[in-house]
C-alpha positions, 0 to 999 in steps of 0.5 A: 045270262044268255051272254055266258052261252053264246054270243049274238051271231051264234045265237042268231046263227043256231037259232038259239033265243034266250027264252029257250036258254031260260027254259033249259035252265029250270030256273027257279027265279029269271030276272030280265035286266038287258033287252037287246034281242028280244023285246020284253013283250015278246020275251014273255010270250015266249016264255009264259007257257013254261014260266009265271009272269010277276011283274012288279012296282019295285026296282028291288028284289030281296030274295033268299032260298026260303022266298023262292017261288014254288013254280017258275017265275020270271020277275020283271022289275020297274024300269026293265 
């Protein structure tokens, strides 16, 4: 995601993270799939103000407009 908004150098450049994308987002669902820039425990860490942390067992996510959670959430997969 944070691709479509900057590229690497920018975003080192403006000190832009990708937490902070999320966080002007306001997304309902973040599902973290590469970890290139930011290692996943720092990401979190970042992001746990804002966002609940659901990490989950599975490699599979089936979600729809009426399973969407109430409050921000980032979802971690099994195996990111």
């Amino acid at each position: 995601m944070a691709k479509g908004f900057a590229s690497t150098t920018d975003m080192a450049e403006k000190k832009i993270t990708f937490s902070e994308i999320t966080k002007r987002l306001r997304a309902s669902v973040v599902l973290p799939m590469h970890r290139f820039a930011t290692p996943l425990d720092e990401f979190m860490r970042l992001i746990g103000q804002q966002f609940v942390i659901d990490q989950r067992s599975e490699r599979m996510l089936k979600i729809s407009r009426d399973t969407l959670p109430g409050t921000p959430t980032v979802i971690i997969l099994d195996g990111v």
